[in-house]
C-alpha positions in Angstrom: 115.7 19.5 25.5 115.3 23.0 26.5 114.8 22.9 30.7 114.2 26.2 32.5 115.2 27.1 35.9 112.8 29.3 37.5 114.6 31.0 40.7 111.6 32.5 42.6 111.2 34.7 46.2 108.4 32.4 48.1 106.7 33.1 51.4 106.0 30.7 53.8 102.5 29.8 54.0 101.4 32.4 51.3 99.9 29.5 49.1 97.9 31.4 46.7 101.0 34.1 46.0 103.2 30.7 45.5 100.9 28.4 43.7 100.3 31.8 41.4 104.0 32.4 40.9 104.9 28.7 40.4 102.0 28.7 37.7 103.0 31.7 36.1 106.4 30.6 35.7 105.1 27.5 33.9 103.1 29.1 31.6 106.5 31.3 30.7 108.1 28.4 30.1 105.9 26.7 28.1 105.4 29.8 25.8 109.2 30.0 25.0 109.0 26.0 24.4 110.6 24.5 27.4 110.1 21.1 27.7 110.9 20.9 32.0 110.7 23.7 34.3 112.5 23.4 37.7 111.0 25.6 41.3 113.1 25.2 44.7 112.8 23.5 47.5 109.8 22.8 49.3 108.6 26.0 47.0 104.8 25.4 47.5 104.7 26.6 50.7 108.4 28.1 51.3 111.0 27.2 53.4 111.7 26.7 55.9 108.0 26.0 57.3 109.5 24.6 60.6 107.1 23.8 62.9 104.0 24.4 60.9 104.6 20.7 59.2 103.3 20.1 62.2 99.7 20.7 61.2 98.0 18.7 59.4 96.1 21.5 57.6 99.0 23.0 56.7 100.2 19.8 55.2 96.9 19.5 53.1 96.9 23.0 51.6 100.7 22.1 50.1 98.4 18.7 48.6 95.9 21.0 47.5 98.5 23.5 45.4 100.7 20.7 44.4 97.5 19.5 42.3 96.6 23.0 41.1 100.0 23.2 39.6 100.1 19.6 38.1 96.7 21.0 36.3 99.0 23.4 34.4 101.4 21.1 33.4 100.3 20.4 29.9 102.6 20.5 27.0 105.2 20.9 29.8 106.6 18.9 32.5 107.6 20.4 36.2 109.7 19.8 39.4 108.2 21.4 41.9 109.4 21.1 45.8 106.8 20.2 48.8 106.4 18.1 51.9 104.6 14.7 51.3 103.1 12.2 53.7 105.3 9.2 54.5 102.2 6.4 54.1 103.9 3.8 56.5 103.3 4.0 60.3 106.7 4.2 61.2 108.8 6.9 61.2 108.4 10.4 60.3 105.1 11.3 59.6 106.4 13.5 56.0 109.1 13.2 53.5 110.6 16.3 51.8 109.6 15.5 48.4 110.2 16.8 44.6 107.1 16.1 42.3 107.6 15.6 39.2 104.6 17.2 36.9 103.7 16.0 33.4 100.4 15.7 31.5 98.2 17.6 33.9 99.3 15.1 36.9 101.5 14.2 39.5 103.9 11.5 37.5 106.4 11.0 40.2 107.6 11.7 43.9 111.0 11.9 44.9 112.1 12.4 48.7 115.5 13.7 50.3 118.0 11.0 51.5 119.9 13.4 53.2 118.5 15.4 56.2 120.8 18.0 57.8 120.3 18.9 61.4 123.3 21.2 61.8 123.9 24.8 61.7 120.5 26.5 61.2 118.6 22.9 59.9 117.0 20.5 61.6 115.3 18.3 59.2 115.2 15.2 61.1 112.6 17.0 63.3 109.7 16.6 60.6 111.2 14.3 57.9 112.0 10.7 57.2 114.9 9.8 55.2 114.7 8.3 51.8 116.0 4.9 51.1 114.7 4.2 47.5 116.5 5.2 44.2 115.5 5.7 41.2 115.2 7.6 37.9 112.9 10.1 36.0 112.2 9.2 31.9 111.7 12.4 29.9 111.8 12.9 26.2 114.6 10.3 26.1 116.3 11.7 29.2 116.8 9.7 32.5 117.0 12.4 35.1 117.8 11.9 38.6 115.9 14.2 41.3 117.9 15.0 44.5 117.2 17.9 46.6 119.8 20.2 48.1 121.9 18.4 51.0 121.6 15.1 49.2 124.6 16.5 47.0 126.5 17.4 50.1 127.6 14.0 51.3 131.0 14.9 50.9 131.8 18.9 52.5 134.3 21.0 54.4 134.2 20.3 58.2 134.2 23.4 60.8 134.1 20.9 64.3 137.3 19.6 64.4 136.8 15.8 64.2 137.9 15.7 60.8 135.0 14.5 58.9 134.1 15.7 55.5 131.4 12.8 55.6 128.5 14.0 57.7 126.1 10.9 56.5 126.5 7.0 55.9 124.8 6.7 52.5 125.7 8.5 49.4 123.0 9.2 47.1 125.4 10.1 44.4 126.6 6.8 44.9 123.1 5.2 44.3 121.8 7.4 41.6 124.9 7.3 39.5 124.6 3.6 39.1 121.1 4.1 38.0 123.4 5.9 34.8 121.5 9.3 34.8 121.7 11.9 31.9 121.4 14.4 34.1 120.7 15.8 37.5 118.4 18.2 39.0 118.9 19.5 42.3 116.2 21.6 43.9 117.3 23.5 47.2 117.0 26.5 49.5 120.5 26.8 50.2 121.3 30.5 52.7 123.9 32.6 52.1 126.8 33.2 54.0 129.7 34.8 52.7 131.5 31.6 52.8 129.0 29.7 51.5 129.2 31.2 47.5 132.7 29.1 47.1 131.5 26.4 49.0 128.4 25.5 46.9 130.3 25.5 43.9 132.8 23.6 44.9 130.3 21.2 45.8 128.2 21.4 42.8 131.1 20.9 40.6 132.9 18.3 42.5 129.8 15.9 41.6 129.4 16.8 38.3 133.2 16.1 37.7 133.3 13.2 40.1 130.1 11.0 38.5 130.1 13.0 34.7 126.5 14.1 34.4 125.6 17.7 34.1 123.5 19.3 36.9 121.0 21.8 36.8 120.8 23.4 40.7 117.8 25.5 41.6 117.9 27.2 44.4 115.5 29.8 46.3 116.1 33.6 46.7 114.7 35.7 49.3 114.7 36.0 52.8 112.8 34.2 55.5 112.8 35.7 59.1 116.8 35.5 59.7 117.7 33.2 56.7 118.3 35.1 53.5 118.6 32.7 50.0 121.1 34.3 47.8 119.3 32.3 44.4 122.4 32.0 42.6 121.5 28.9 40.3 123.6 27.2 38.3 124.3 25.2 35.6 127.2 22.5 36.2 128.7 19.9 33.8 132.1 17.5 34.0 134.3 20.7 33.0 132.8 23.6 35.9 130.4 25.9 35.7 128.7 26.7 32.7 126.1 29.4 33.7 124.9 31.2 36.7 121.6 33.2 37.1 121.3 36.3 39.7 122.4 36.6 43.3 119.4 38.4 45.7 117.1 38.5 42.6 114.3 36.4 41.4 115.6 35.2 37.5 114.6 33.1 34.8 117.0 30.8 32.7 116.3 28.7 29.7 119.0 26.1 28.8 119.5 23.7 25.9 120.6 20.4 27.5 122.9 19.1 24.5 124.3 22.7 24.6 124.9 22.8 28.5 126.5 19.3 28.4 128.7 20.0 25.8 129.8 23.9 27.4 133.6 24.1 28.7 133.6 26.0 31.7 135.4 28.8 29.6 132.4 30.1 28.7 131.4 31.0 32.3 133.5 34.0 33.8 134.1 33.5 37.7 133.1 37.1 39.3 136.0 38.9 41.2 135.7 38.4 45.3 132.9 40.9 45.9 132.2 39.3 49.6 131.4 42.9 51.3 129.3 43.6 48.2 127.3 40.0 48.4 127.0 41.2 52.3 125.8 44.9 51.7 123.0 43.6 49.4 122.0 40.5 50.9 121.5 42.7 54.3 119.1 45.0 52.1 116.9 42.3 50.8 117.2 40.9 54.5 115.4 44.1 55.4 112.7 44.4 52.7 111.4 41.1 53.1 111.2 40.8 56.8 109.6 44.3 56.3 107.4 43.1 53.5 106.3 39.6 54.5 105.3 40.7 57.7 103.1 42.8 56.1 105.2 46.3 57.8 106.3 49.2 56.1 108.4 51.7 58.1 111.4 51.4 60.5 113.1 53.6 63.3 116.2 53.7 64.9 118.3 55.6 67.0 121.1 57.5 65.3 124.1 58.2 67.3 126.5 59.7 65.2 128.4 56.5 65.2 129.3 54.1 62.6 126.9 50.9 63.3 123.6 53.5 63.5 125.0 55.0 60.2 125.7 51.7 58.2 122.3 50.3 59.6 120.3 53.2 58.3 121.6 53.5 55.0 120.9 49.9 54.5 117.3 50.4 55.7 116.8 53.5 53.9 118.3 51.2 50.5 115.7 48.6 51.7 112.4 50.5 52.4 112.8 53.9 50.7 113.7 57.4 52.5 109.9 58.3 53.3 109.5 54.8 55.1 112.7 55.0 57.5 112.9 58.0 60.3 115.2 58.3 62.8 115.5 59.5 66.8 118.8 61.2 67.6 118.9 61.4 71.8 122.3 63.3 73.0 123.1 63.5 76.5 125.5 65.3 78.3 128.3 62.8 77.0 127.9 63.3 73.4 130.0 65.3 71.3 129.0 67.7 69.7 130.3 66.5 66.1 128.4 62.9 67.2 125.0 65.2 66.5 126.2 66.9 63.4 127.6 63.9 61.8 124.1 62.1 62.3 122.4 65.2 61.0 124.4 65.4 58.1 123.9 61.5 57.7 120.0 62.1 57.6 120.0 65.4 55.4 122.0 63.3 53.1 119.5 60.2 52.5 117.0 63.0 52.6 114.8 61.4 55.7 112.9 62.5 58.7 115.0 62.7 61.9 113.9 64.2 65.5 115.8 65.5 68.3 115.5 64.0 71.6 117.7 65.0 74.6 117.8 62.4 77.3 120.2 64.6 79.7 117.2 66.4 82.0 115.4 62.9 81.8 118.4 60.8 83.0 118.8 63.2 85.5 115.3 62.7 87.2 116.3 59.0 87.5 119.5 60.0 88.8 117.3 61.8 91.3 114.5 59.8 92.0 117.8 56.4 92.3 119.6 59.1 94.7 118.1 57.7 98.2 118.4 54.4 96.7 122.3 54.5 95.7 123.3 56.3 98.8 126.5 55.8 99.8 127.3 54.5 96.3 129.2 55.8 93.4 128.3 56.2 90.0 129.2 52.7 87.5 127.7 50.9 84.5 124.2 50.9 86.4 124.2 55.0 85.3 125.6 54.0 81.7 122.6 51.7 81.3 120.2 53.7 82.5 121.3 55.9 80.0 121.0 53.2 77.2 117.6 52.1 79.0 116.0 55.8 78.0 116.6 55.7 74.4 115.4 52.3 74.6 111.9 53.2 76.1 112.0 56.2 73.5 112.4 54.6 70.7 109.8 51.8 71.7 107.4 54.9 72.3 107.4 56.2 68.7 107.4 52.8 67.6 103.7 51.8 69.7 102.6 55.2 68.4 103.5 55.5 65.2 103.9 52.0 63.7 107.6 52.1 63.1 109.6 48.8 63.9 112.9 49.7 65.8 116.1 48.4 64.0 118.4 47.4 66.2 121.7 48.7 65.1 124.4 46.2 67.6 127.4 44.7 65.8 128.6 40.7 66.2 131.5 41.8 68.2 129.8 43.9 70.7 126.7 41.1 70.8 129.9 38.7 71.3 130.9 40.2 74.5 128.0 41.5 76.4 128.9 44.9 75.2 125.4 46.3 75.2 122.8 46.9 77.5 119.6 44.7 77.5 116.3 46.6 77.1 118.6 49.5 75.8 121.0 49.7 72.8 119.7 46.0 72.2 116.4 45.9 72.3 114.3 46.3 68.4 112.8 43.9 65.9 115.0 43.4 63.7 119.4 43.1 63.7 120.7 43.7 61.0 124.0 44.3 61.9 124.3 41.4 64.5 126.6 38.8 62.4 128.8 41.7 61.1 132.2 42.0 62.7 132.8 45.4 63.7 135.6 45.2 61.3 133.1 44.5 58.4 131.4 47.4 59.4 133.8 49.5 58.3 133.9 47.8 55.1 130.6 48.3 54.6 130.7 51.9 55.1 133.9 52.1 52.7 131.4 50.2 50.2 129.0 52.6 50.5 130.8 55.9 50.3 132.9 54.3 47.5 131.4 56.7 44.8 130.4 59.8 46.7 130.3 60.8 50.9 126.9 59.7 52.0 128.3 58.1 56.0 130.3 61.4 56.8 133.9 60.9 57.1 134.3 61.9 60.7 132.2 59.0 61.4 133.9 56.7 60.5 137.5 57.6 61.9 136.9 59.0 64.8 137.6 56.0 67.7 134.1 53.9 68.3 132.1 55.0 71.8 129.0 54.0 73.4 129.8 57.9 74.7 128.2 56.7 78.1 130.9 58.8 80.8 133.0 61.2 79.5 135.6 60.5 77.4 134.9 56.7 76.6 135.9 54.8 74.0 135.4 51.0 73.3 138.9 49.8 73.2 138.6 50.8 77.4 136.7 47.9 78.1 137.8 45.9 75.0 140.8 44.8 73.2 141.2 46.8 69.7 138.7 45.3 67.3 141.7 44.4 64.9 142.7 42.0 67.5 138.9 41.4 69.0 137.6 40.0 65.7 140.0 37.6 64.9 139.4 36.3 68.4 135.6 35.8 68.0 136.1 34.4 64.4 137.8 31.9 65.5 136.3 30.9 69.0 132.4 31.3 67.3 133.1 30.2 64.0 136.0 28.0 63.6 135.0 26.4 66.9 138.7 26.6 68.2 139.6 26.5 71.8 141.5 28.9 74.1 145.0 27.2 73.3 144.8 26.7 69.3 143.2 30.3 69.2 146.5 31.4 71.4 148.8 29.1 69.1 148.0 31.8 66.0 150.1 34.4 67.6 147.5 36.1 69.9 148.0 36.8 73.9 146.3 34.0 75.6 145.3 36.0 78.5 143.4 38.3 76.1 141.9 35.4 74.4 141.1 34.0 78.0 139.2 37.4 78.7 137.5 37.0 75.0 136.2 33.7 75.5 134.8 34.5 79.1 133.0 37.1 77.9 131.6 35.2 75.3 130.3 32.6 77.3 129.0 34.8 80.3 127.0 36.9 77.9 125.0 34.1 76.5 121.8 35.4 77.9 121.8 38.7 76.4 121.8 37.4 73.4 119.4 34.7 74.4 116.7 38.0 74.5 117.8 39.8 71.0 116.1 40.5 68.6 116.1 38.4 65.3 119.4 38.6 63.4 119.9 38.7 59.6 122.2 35.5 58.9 125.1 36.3 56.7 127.9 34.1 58.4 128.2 30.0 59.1 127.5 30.8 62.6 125.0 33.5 63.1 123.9 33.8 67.1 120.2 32.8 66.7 119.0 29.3 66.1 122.2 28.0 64.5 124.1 28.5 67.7 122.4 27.0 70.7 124.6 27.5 74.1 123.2 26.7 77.1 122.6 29.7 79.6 123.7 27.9 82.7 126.7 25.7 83.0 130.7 26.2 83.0 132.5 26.2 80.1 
């Protein structure tokens, strides 16, 4: 049986650009003789929908679509992801359903056994659990439905109770006894660059584990902060046997006595490209926030430093040259090669860039503040004020012109407070705000790898906010070699103080880290939207409370 995997960029709540993709995918299907074609999850009205599940009209235009597509499904069957109501008068009012399509009508509903509330999900919030297994007949086939996390019953464990086993039902367990031919999982899985080896690890320890080939479609394209790398796959007993695109909407069509009998030979594992997964899943990250929210052109401030430079070369990749501009606004602190460098930066991507001094403008506050600090010397209040102008520049050309600000802060500095709120943090959009400062630069070496677009002074010279004369980070921080590390593990791996100290680093500095960390919770609390590349992005998968001590 020939079964096609359509991998498709959905937007939430954009039913008739859905329902019209979904249908023309089933028509392609069906002209190049598939029997079964096979959307995401929850692909009718995108995911994740969060709290518009909620309403009830939201809930009946998935019904209505779900029916529109079923219409299509002549000649060809269809799996097709979307929210169903749960008809019993207990318990969550929807299920997370897959609908199985055939003869112009809804054959067969499926819902998710396994609901994940950690990280970035919470599931539980609008969906019941399933508790009923069974099996779909097709052409001779018995093919069990699952979608996404009900294959993750058994995965790696970052908390430090030393579970792999987050649920107390297998539906591997259950279906496999129901002697399947195959199985379909439909998901919307998010990258992180962690996640790529995880997934197939997953994927092909069930395959091995219950021998049945499994045909994983997942979603591509970014919602809000969660990008979906796509990536589907084909798995049987032996590995992977074929993998469509990463970031790009694709279209595979597979022979099922061909996939089942495929060693995993005949698949080539890429080479570690993390920092390459990173630079393009940060790109679409920025074109679909841009495009879904119906926007077309971005600002930012360019400060002749490294995270400005990175952050407008990946908008400028993401939007095109004529839809990016950028603000440079020296001050008296700036070096001089700090404005040629982000001139030379602009000239090179060929965009629109303005020059700004702040100095006579920071020092009318200075003298209007004057009366008002007497008696008191200058600190971090002048720094910020500093930071503060830019801020209220940048927002100016923004309500004027239509441009949404970028905000160009790194992971480490959002880590640790170093930023100032309403200044250097504020925008719509961060794109670089679960990047390491580390990754940075290996982003930048990415991106000058064939030819010097970020100019090399840039990137060595020693990282400054270049807010007092002659600053540099590393006098307020530890070296970001040593920072980065640090955060990984406190934010990340979830270690404390004394295992992070145990790996060889001073525990007074990761003392200091961890403070910092933890005081600065409500800065971040007021950012801007970041685009999730990591297993712990600040944002919705990490919630902290602002007051407390720990």
């Amino acid at each position: 049986m020939k079964i096609a995997i359509a991998q498709l960029n959905y937007t939430i709540g954009a039913f008739d650009e859905n329902t019209e993709k979904i249908i023309r995918s089933i028509r392609k299907a069906r002209q190049e003789k598939v029997a079964l074609v096979v959307f995401s999850e929850l692909a009718v009205c995108g995911y994740p929908p969060h709290d518009l599940l909620e309403y009830r009209y939201f809930v009946q235009e998935c019904e209505i679509r779900l029916q529109q597509i079923a219409a299509e499904c002549h000649g060809i069957a269809a799996i097709v992801g979307g929210p169903s109501v749960n008809p019993k008068t207990t318990g969550k009012n929807l299920f997370n359903s897959a609908y199985f399509m055939a003869n112009g009508a809804i054959q067969k509903v499926i819902h998710k056994t396994l609901l994940p509330t950690y990280d970035i999900f919470d599931e539980y919030r609008y969906f019941e659990q399933n508790t009923e297994f069974s099996l779909v007949n097709y052409k001779g086939l018995n093919i069990a439905i699952t979608i996404c996390e009900d294959l993750w019953y058994s995965q790696p464990t970052l908390t430090g109770y030393g579970k792999d086993r987050l649920y107390s039902v297998c539906p591997m367990d259950r279906i496999s006894a129901l002697c399947p031919d195959l199985v379909v999982n439909i998901a919307a899985s998010p990258f992180s660059h962690m996640q790529g080896v995880i997934k197939a690890g997953i994927l092909t320890e069930n395959a091995a584990r219950y021998k049945v080939p499994i045909y994983y479609a997942n979603q591509v394209g970014a919602h809000t902060d969660l990008i979906f790398d796509g990536g589907s796959m084909v798995v049987n007993p032996t590995g992977i046997v074929c993998r469509m695109k990463l970031f790009e909407e694709d279209f595979g069509v597979f022979d099922s006595d061909e996939m089942a009998r495929a060693g995993s030979d005949s698949y080539t594992l890429p080479p570690d490209n993390t920092i390459a997964q990173i630079h393009d899943a940060l790109v679409m990250g920025i074109r679909d926030y841009f495009s879904k929210s119906g926007l077309r052109s971005a600002i930012l401030g360019l400060s002749g430093g490294i995270d400005s430079a990175v952050t407008l070369v990946l908008a400028v990749r993401a939007l095109g040259a004529t839809n990016v501009r950028v603000l440079l606004m020296p001050s008296q602190y700036s070096s001089d090669h700090s404005v040629t460098d982000a001139i030379a930066l602009a000239r090179n991507l060929s965009i629109r860039y303005d020059v700004a001094g702040i100095r006579e403008v920071f020092g009318q506050y200075e003298a209007l503040l004057a009366e008002l600090f007497r008696g008191l010397g200058s600190d971090v209040t002048e720094e910020n004020l500093q930071a503060r102008i830019r801020g209220n520049l940048l927002m100016a050309l923004s309500n004027k012109f239509g441009n949404l600000v970028l905000n160009t802060s790194n992971k480490s500095e959002a880590a640790v407070g170093y930023g100032t709120l309403y200044g250097d943090m504020c925008g719509g959009l961060s794109v670089l705000g679960d990047i390491y400062k580390t990754d940075v630069y290996r982003l930048a070496a990415y991106i000058n790898a064939s030819r010097e677009i970020i100019p090399a002074n840039t990137i060595e010279k020693p990282p400054s906010a270049e807010l007092r004369p002659g600053q540099k980070d590393s006098d307020s921080l530890p070296v970001y070699d040593i920072l980065d590390p640090i955060l990984y593990n406190y934010i990340e791996m979830r270690k404390s103080a004394e295992e992070i100290s145990d790996l060889g680093f001073d525990s007074a500095t990761v003392n200091r880290v961890i403070r910092l960390v933890n005081l600065n919770e409500y800065k971040r609390y007021q950012t801007p939207p970041v685009l999730r590349i990591s297993t712990k992005a600040f944002g919705p998968g990490r919630k902290m409370p602002l007051v407390g001590k720990y």
